[in-house]
mmCIF file as gemmi writes it, N, C-alpha and C atoms, coordinates in Angstrom:
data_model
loop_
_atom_site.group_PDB
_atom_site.id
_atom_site.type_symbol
_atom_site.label_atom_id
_atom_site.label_alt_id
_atom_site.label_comp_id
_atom_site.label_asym_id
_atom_site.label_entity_id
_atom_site.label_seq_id
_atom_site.pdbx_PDB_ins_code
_atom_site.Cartn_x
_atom_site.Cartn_y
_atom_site.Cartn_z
_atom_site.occupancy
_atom_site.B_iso_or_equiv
_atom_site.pdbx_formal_charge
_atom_site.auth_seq_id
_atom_site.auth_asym_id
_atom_site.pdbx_PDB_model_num
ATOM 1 N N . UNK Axp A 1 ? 72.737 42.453 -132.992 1 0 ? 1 A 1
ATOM 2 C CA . UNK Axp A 1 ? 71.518 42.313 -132.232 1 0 ? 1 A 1
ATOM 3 C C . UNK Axp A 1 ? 71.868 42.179 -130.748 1 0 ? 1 A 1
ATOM 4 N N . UNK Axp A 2 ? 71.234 42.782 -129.563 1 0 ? 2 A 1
ATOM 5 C CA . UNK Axp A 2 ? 71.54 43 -128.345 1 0 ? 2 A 1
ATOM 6 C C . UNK Axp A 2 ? 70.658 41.95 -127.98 1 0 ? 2 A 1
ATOM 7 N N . UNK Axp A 3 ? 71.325 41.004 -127.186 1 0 ? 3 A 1
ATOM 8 C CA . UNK Axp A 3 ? 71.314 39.604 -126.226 1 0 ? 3 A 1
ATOM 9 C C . UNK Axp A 3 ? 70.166 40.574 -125.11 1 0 ? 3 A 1
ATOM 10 N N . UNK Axp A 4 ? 69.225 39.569 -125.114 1 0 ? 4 A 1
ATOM 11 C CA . UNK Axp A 4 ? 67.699 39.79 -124.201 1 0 ? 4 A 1
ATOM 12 C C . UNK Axp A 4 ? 68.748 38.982 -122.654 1 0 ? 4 A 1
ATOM 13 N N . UNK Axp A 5 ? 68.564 39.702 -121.73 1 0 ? 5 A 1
ATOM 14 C CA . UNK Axp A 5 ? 68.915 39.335 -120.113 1 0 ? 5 A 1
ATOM 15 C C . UNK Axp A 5 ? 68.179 38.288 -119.934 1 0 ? 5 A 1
ATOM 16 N N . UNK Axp A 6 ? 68.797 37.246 -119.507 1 0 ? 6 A 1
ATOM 17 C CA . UNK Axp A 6 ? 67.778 36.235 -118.993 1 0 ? 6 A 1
ATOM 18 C C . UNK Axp A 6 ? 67.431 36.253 -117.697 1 0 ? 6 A 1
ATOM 19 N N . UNK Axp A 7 ? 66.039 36.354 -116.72 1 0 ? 7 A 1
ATOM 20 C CA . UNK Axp A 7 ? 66.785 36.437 -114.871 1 0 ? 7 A 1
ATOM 21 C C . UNK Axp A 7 ? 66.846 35.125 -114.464 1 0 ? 7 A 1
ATOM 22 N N . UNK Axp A 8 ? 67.063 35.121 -113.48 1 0 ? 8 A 1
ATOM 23 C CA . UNK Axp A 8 ? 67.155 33.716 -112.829 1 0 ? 8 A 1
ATOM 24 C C . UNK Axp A 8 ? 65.549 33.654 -112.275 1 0 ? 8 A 1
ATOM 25 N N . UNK Axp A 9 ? 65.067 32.436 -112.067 1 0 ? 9 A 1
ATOM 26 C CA . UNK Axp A 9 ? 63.462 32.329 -111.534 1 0 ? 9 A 1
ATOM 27 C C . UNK Axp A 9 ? 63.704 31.08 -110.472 1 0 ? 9 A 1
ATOM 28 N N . UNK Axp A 10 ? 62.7 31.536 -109.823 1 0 ? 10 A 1
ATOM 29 C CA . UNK Axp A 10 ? 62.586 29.996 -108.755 1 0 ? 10 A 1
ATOM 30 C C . UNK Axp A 10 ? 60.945 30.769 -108.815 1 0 ? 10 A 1
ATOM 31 N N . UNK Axp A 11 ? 60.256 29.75 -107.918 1 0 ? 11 A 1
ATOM 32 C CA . UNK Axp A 11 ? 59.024 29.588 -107.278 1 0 ? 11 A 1
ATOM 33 C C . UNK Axp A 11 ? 58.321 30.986 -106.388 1 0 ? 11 A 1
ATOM 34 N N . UNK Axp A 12 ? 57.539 31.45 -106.944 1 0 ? 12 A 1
ATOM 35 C CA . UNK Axp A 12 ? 56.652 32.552 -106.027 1 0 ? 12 A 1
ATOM 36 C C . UNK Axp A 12 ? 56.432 32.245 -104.408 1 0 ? 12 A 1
ATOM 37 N N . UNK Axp A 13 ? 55.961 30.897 -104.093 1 0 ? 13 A 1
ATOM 38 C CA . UNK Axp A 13 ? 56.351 29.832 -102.877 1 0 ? 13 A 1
ATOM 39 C C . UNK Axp A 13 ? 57.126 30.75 -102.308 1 0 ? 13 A 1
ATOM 40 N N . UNK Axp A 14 ? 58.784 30.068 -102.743 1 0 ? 14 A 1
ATOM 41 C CA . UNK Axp A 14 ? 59.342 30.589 -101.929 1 0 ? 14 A 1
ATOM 42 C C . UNK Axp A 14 ? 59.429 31.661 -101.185 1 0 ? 14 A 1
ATOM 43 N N . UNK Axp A 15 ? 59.165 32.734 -101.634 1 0 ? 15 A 1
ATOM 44 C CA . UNK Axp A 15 ? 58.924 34.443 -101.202 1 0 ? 15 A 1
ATOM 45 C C . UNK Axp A 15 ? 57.752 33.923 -99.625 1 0 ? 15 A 1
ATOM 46 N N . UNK Axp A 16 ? 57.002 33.209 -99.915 1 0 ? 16 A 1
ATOM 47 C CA . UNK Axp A 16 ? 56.028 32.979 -98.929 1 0 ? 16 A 1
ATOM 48 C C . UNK Axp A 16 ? 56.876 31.758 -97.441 1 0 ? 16 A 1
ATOM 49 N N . UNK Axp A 17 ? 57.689 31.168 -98.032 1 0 ? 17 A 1
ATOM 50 C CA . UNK Axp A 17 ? 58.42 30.498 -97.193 1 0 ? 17 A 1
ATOM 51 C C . UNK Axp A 17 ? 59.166 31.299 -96.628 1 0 ? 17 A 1
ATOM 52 N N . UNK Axp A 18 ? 59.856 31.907 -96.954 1 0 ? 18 A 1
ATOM 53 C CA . UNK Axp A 18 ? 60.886 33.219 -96.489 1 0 ? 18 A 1
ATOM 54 C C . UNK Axp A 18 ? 60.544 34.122 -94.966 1 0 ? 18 A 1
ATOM 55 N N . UNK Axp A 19 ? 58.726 34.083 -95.235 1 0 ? 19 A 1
ATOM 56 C CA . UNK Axp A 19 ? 57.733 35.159 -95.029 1 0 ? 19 A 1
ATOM 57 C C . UNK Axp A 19 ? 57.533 34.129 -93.448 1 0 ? 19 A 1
ATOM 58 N N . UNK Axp A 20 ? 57.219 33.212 -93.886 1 0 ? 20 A 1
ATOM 59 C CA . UNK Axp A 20 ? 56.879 32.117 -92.96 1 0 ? 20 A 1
ATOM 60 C C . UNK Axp A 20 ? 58.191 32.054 -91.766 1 0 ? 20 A 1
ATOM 61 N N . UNK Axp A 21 ? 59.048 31.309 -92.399 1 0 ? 21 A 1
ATOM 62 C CA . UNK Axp A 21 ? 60.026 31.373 -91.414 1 0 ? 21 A 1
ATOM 63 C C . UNK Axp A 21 ? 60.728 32.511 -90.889 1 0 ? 21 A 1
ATOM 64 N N . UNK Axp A 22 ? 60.523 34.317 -91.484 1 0 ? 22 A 1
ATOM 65 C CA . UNK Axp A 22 ? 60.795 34.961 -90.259 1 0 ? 22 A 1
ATOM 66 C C . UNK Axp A 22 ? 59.835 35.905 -90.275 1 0 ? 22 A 1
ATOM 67 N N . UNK Axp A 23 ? 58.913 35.195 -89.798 1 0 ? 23 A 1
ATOM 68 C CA . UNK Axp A 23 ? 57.292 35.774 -89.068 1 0 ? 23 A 1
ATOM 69 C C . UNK Axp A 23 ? 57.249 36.983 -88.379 1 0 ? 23 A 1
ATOM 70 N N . UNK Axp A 24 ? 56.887 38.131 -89.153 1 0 ? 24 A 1
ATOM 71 C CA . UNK Axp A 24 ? 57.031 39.551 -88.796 1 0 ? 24 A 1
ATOM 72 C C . UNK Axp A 24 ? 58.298 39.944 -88.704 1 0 ? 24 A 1
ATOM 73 N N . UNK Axp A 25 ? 59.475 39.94 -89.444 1 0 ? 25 A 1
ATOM 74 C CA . UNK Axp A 25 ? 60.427 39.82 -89.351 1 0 ? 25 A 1
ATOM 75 C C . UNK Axp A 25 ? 60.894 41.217 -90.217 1 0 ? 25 A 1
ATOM 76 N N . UNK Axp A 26 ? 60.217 41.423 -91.352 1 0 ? 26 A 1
ATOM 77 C CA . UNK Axp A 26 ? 60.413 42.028 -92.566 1 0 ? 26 A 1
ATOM 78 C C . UNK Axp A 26 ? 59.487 43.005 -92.857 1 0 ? 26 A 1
ATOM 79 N N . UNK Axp A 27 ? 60.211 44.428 -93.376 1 0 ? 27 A 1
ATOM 80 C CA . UNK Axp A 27 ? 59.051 45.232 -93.785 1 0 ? 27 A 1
ATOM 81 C C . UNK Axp A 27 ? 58.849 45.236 -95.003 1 0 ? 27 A 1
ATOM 82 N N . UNK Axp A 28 ? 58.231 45.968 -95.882 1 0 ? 28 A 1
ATOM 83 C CA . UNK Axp A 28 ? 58.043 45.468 -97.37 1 0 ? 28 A 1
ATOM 84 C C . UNK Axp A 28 ? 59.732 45.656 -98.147 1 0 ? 28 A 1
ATOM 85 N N . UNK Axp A 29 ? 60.404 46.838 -97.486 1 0 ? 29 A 1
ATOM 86 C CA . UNK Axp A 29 ? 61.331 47.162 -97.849 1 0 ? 29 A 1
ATOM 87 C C . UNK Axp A 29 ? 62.767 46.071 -97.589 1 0 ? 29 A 1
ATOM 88 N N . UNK Axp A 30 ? 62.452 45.754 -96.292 1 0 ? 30 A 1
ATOM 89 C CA . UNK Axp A 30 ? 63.613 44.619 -96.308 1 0 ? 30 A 1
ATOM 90 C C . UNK Axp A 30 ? 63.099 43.261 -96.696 1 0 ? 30 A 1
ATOM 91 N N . UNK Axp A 31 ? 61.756 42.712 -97.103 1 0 ? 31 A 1
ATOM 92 C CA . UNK Axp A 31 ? 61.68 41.794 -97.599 1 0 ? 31 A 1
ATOM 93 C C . UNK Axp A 31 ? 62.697 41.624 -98.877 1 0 ? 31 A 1
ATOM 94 N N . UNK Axp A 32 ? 62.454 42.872 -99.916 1 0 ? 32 A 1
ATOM 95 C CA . UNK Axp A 32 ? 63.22 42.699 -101.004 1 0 ? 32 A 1
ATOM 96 C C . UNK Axp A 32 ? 64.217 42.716 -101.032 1 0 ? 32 A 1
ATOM 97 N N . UNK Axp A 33 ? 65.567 43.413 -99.563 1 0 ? 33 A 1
ATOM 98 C CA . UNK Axp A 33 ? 66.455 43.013 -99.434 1 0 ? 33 A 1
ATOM 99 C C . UNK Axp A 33 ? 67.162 41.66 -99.128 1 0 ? 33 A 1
ATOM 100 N N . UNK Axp A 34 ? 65.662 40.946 -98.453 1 0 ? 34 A 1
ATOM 101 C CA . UNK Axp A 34 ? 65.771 39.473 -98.159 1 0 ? 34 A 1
ATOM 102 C C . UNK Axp A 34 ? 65.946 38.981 -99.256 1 0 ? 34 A 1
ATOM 103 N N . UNK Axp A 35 ? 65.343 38.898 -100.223 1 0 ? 35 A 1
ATOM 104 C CA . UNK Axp A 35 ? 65.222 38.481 -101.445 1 0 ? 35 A 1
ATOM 105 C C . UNK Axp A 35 ? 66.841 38.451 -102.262 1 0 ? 35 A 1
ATOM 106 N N . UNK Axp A 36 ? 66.97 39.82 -102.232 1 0 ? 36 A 1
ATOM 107 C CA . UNK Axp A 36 ? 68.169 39.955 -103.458 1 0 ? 36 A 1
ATOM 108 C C . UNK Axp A 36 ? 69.377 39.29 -102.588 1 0 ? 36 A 1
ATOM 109 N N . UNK Axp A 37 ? 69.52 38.757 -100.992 1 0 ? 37 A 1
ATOM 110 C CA . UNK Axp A 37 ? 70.507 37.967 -100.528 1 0 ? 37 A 1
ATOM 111 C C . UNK Axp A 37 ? 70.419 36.904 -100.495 1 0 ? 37 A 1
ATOM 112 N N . UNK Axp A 38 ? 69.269 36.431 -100.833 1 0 ? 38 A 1
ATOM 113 C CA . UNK Axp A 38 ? 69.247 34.758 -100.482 1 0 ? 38 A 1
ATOM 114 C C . UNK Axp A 38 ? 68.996 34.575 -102.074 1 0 ? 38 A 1
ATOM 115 N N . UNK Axp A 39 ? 68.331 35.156 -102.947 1 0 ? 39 A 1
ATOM 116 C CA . UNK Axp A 39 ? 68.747 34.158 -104.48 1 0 ? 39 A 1
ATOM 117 C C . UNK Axp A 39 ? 69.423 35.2 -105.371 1 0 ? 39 A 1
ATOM 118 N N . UNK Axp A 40 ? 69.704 36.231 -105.134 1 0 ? 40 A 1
ATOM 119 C CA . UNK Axp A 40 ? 70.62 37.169 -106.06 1 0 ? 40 A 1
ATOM 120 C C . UNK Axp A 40 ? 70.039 38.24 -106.241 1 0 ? 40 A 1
ATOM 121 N N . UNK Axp A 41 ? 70.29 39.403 -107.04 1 0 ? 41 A 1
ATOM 122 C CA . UNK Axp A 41 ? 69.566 40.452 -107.225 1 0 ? 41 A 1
ATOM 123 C C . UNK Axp A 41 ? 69.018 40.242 -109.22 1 0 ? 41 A 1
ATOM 124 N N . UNK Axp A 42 ? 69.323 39.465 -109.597 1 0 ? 42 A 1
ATOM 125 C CA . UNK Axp A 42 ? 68.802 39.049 -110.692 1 0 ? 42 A 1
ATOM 126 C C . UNK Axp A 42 ? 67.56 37.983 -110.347 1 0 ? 42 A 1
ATOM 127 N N . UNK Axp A 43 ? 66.971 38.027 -109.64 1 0 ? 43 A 1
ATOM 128 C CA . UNK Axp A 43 ? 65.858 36.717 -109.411 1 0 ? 43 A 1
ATOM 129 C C . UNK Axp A 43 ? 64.784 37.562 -109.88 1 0 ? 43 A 1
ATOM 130 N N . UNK Axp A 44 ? 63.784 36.432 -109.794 1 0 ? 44 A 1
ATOM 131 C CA . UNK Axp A 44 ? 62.395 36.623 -110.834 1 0 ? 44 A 1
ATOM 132 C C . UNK Axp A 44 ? 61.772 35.505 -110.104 1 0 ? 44 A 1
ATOM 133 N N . UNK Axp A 45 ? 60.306 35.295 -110.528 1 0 ? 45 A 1
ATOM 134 C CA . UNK Axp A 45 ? 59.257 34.267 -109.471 1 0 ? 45 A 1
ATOM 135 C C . UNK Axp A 45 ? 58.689 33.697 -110.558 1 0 ? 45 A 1
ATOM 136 N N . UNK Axp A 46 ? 58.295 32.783 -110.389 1 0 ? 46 A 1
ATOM 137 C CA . UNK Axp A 46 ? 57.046 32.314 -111.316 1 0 ? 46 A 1
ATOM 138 C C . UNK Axp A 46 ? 56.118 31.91 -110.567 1 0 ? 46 A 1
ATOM 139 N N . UNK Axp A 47 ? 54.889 31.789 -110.846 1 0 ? 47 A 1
ATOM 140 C CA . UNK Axp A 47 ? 53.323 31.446 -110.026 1 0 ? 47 A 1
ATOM 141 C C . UNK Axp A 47 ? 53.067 30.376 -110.586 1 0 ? 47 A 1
ATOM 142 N N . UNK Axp A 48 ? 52.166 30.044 -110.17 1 0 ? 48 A 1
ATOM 143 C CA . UNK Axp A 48 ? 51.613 28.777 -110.205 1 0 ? 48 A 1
ATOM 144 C C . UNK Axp A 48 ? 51.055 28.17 -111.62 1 0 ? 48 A 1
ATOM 145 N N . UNK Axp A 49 ? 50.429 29.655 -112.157 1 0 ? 49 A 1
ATOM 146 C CA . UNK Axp A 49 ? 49.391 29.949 -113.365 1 0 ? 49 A 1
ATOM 147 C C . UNK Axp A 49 ? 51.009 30.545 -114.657 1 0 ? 49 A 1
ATOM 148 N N . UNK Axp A 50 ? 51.843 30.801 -114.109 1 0 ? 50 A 1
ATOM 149 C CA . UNK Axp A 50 ? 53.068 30.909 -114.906 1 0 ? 50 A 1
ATOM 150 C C . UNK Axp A 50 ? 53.346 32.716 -115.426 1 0 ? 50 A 1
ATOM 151 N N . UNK Axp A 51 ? 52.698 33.152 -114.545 1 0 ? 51 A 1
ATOM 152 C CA . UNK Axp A 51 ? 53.201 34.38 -114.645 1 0 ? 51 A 1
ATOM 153 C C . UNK Axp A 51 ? 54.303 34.864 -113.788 1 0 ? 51 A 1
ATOM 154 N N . UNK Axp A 52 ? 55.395 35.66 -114.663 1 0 ? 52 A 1
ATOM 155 C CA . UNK Axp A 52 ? 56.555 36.097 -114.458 1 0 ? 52 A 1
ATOM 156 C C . UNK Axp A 52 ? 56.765 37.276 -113.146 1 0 ? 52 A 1
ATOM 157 N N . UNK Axp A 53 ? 56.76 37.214 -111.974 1 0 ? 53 A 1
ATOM 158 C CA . UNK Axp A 53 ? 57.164 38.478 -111.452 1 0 ? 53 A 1
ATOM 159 C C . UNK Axp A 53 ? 58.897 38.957 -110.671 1 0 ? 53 A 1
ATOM 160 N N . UNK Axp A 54 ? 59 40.393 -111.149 1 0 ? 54 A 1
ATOM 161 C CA . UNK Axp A 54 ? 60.24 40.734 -110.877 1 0 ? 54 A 1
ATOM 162 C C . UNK Axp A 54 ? 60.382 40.643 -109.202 1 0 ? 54 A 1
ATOM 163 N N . UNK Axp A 55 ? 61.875 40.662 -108.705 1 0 ? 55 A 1
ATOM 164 C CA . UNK Axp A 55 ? 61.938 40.65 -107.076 1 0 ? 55 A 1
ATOM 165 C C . UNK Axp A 55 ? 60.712 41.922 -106.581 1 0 ? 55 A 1
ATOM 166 N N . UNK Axp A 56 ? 61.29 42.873 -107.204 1 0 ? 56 A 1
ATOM 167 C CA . UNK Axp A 56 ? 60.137 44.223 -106.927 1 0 ? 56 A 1
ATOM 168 C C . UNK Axp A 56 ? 58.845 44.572 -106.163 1 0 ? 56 A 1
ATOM 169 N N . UNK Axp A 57 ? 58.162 43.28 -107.17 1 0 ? 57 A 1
ATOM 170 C CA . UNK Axp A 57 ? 56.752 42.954 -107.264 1 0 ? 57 A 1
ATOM 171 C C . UNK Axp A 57 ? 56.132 41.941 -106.631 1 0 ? 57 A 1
ATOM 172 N N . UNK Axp A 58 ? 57.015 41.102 -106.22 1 0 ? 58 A 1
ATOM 173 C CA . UNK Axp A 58 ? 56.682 39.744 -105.491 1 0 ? 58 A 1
ATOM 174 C C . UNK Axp A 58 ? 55.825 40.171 -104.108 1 0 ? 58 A 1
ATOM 175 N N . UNK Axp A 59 ? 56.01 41.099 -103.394 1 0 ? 59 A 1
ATOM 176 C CA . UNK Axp A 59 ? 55.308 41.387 -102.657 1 0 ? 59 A 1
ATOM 177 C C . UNK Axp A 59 ? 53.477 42.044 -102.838 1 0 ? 59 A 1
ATOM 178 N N . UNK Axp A 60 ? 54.19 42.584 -103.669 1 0 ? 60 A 1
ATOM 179 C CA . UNK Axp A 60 ? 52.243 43.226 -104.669 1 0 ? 60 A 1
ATOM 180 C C . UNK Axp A 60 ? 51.555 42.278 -105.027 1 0 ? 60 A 1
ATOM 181 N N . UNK Axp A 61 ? 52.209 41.345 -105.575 1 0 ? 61 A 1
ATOM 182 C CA . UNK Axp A 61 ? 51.277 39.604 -106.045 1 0 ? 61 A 1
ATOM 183 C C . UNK Axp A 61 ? 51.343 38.898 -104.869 1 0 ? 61 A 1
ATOM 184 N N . UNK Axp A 62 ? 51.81 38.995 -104.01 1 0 ? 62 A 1
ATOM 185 C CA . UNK Axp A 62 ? 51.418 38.167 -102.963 1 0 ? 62 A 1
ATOM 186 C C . UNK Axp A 62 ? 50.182 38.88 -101.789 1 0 ? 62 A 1
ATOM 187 N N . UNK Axp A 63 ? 50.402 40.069 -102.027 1 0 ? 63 A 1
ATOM 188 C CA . UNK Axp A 63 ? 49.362 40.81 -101.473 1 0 ? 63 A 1
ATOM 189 C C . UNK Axp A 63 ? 48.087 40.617 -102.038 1 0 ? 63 A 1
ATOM 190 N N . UNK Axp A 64 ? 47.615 40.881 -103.379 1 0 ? 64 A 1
ATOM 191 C CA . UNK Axp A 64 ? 46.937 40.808 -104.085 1 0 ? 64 A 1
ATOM 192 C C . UNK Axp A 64 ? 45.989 39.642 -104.389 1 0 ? 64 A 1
ATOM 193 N N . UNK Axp A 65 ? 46.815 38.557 -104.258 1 0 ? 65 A 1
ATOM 194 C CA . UNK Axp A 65 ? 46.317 37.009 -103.776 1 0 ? 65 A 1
ATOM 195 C C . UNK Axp A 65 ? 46.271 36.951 -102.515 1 0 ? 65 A 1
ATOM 196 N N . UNK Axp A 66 ? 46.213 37.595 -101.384 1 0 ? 66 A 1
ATOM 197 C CA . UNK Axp A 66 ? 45.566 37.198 -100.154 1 0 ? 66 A 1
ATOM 198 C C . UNK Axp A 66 ? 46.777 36.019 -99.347 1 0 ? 66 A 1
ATOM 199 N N . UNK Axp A 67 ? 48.122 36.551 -99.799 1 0 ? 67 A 1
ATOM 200 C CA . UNK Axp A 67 ? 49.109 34.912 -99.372 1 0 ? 67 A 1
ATOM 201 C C . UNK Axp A 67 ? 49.2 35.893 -98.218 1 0 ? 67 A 1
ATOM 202 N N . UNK Axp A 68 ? 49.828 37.284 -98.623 1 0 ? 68 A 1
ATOM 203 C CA . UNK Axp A 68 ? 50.71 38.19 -97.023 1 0 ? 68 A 1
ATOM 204 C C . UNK Axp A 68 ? 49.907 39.743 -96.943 1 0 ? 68 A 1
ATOM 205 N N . UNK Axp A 69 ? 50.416 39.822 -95.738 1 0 ? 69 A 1
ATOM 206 C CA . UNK Axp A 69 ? 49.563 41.434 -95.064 1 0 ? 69 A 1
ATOM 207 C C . UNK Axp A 69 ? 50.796 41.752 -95.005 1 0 ? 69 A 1
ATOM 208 N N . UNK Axp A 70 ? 50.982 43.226 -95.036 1 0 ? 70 A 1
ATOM 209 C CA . UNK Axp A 70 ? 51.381 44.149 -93.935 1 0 ? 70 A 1
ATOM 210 C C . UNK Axp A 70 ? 50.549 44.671 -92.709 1 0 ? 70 A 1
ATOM 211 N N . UNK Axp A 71 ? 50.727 44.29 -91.424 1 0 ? 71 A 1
ATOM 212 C CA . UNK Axp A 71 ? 50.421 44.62 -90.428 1 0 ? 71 A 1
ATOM 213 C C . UNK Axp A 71 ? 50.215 46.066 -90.135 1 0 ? 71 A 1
ATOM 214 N N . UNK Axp A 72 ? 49.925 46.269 -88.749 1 0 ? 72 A 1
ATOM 215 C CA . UNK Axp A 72 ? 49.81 47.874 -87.91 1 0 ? 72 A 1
ATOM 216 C C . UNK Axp A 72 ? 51.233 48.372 -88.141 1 0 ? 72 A 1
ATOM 217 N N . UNK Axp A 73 ? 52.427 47.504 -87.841 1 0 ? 73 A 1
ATOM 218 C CA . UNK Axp A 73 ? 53.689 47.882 -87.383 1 0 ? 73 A 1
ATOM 219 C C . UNK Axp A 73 ? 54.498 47.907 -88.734 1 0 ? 73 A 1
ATOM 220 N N . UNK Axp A 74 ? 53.544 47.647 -89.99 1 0 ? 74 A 1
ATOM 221 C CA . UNK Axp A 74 ? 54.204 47.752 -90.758 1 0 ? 74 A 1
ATOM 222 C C . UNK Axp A 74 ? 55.225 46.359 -91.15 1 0 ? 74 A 1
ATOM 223 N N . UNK Axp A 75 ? 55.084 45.424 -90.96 1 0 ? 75 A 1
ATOM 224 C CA . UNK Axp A 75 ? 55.724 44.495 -91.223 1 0 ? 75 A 1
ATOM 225 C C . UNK Axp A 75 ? 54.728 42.989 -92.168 1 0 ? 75 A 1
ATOM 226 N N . UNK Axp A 76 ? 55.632 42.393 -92.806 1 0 ? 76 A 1
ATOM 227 C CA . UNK Axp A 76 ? 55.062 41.331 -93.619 1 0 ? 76 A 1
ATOM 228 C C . UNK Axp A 76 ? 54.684 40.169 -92.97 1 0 ? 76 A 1
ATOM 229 N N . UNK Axp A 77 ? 53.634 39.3 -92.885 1 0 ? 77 A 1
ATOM 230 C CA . UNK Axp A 77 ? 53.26 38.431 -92.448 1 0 ? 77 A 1
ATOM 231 C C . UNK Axp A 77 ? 52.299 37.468 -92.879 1 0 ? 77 A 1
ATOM 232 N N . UNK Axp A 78 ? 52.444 36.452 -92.62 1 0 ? 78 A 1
ATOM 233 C CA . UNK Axp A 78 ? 51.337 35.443 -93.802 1 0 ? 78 A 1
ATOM 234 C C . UNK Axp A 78 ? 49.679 35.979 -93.436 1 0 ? 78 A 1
ATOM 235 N N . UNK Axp A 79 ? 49.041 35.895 -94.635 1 0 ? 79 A 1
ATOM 236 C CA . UNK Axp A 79 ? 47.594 36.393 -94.375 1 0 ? 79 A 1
ATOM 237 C C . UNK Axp A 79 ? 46.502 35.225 -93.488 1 0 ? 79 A 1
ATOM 238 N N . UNK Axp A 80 ? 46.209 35.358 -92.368 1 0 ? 80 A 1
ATOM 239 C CA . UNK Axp A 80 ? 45.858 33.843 -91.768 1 0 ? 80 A 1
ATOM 240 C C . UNK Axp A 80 ? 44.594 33.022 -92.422 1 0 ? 80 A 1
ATOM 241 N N . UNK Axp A 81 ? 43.986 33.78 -94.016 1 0 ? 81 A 1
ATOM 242 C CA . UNK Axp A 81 ? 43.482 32.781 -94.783 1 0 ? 81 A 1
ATOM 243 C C . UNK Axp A 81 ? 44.314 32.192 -95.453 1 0 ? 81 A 1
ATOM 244 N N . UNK Axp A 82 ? 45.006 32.302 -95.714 1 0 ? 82 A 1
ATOM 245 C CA . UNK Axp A 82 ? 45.962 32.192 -97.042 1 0 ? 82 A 1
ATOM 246 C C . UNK Axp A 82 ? 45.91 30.247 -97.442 1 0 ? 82 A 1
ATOM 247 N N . UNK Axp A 83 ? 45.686 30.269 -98.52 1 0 ? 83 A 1
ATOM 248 C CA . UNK Axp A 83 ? 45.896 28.831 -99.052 1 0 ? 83 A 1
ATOM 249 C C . UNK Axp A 83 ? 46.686 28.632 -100.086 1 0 ? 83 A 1
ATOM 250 N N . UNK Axp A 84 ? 47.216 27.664 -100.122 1 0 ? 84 A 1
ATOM 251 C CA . UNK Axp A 84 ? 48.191 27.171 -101.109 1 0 ? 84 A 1
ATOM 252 C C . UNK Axp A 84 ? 48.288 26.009 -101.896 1 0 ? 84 A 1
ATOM 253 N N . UNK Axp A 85 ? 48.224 26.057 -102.734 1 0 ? 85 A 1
ATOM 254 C CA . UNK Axp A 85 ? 48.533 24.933 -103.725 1 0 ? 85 A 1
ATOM 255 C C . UNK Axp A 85 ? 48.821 23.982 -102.665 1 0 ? 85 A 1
ATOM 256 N N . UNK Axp A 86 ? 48.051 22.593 -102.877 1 0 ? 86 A 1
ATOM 257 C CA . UNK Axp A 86 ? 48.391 21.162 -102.117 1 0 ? 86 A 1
ATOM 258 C C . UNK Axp A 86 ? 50.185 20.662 -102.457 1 0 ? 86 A 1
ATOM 259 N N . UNK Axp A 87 ? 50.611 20.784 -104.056 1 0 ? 87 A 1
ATOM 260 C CA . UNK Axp A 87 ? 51.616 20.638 -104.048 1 0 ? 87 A 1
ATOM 261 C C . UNK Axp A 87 ? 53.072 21.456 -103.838 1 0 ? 87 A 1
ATOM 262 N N . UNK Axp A 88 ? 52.02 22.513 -102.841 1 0 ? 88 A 1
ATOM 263 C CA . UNK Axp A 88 ? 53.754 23.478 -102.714 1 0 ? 88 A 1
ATOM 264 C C . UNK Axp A 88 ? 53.904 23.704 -101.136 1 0 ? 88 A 1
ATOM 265 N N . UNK Axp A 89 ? 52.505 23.061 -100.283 1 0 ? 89 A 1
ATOM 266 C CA . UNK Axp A 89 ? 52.772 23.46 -99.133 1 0 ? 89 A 1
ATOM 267 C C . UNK Axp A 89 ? 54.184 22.954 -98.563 1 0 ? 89 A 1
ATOM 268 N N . UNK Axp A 90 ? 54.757 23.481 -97.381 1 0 ? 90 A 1
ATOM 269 C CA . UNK Axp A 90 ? 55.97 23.006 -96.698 1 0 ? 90 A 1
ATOM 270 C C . UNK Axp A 90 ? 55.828 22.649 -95.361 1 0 ? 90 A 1
């Protein structure tokens, strides 16, 4: 029987902290390079509600929830509604 991959997971958060501290910094494309250097290229997210997303996708669910834009210039940036869980702000 072939062993299921386990990925590594941290917090959806974080992707938004990342986002935060380098404020227009990242395009969708090097966000995910941000990603696969700072927790590995095996990482995975979990949300709040406990759904699983791959590095890939972290940007589509964060879009989708209203956390980040892509701008005119093409770059990632927090959405200036954006709210967050009381217990994850930073």
């Amino acid at each position: 029987m072939k062993k299921k991959k386990v990925m590594n997971t941290t917090h959806i958060h974080e992707v938004i902290f990342l986002v935060q501290e380098n404020d227009n910094v990242f395009t969708p494309e090097t966000l995910v390079e941000a990603i696969s250097q700072k927790w590995g290229s095996d990482i995975g997210f979990m949300s709040c509600s406990g759904v699983p997303t791959p590095k890939e996708e972290a940007l589509q669910f964060l879009l989708d929830r209203n956390k980040v834009v892509v701008n005119a210039e093409g770059r990632v940036e927090i959405d200036p509604s954006m709210k967050m869980c009381d217990s994850h702000l930073k």
